[in-house]
C-alpha positions as CSV (number, residue, x, y, z in Angstrom):
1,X,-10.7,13.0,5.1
2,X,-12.8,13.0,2.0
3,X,-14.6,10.0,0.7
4,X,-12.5,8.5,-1.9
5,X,-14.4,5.8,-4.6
6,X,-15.2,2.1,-4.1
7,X,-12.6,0.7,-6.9
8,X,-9.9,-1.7,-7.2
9,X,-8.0,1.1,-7.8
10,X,-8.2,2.9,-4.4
11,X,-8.0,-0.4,-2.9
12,X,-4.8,-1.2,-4.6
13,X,-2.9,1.7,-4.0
14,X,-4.1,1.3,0.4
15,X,-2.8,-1.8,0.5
16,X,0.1,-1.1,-0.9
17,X,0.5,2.0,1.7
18,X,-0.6,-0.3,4.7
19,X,2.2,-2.9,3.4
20,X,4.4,-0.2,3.9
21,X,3.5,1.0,7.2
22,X,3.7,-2.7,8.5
23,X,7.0,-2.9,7.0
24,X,7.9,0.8,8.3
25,X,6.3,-0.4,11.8
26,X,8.5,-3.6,12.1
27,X,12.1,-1.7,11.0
28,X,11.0,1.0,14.3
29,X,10.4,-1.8,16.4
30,X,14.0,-2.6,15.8
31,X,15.7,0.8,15.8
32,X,13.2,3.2,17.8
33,X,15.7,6.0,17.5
34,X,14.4,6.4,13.8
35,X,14.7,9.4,11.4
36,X,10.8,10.8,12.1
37,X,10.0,10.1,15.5
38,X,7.5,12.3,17.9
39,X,9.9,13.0,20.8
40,X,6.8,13.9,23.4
41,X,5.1,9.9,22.5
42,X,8.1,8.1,21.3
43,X,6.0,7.1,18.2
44,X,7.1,7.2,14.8
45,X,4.7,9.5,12.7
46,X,3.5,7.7,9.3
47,X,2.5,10.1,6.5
48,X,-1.3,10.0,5.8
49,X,-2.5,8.0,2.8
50,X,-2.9,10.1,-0.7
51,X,-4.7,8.6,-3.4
52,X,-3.5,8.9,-7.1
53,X,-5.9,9.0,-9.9
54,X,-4.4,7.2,-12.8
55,X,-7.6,7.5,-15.2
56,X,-10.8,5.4,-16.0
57,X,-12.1,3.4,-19.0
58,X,-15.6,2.6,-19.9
59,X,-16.1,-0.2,-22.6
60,X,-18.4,1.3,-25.4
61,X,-19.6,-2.2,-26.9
62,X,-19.0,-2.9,-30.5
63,X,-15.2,-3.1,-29.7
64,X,-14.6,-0.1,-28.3
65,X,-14.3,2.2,-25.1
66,X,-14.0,5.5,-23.6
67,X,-11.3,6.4,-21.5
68,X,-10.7,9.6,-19.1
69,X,-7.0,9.6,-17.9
70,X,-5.0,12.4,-15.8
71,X,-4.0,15.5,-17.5
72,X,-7.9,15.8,-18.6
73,X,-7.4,13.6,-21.4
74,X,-10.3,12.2,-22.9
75,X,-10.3,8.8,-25.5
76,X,-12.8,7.5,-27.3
77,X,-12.8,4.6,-30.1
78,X,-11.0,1.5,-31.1
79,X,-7.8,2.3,-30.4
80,X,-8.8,3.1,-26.5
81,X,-10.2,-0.6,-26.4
82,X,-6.5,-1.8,-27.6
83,X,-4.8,0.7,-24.6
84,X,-7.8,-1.3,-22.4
85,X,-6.4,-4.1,-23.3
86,X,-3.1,-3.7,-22.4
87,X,-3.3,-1.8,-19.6
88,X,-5.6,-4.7,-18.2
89,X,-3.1,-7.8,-19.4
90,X,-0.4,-6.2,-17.2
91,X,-2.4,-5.4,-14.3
92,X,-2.4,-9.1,-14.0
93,X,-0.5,-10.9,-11.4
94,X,1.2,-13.4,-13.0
95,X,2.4,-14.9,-16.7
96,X,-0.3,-17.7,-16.9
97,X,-3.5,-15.3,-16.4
98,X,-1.5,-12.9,-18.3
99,X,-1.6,-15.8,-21.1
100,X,-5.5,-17.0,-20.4
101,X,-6.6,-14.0,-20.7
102,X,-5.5,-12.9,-24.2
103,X,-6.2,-16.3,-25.3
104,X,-9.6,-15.8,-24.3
105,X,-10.1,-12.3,-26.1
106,X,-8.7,-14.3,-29.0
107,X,-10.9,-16.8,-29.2
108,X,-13.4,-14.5,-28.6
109,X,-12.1,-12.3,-31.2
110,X,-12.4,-15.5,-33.9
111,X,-15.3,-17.5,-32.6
112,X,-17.4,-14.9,-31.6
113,X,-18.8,-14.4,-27.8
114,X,-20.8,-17.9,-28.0
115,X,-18.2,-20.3,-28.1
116,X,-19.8,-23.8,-26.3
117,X,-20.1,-25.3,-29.5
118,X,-16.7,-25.5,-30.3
């Protein structure tokens, strides 16, 4: 197997194919006469993990970022930082950080990045 990178997104996508072989692992438990069995073991064969590369982004500073995304599509500029942004607000796992986040790239949009005055 070849080494695949350290990054949330590998990580994300194996643990949602282990979540699946636990399921898979509980429902052969129940019915071992399932549709892929090995019939010298009496195992049922899982397929082998295969990672998807959805793309990478790079922030830039001074509002904007670089982005490299499948296809060999390359991005660069202020719109890119706005496609960050969103991609990044729904990769979130629920409504409320969904919510303190923007609010935070709002204030830090108005106030500036130094906002302990305030």
């Amino acid at each position: 197997m070849k080494s695949l990178p350290a990054t949330a997104q590998v990580a994300a996508q194996q643990g949602a194919y282990l979540s699946h072989c636990f399921n898979r692992m509980e429902q052969c438990a129940e019915n071992p006469e399932g549709p892929r069995r090995f019939r010298s073991t009496g195992r049922h064969a899982f397929r082998p993990f295969q990672y998807k590369h959805f793309g990478q982004f790079a922030p830039l500073g001074g509002e904007q970022a670089a982005a490299e995304l499948p296809g060999d599509w390359v991005s660069m500029g202020h719109s890119t930082q706005w496609l960050w942004y969103s991609v990044y607000a729904s990769k979130q796992v629920s409504w409320r950080t969904r919510v303190l986040v923007v609010s935070d790239w709002t204030r830090r949009f108005i106030f500036g990045r130094d906002s302990s005055r305030i």
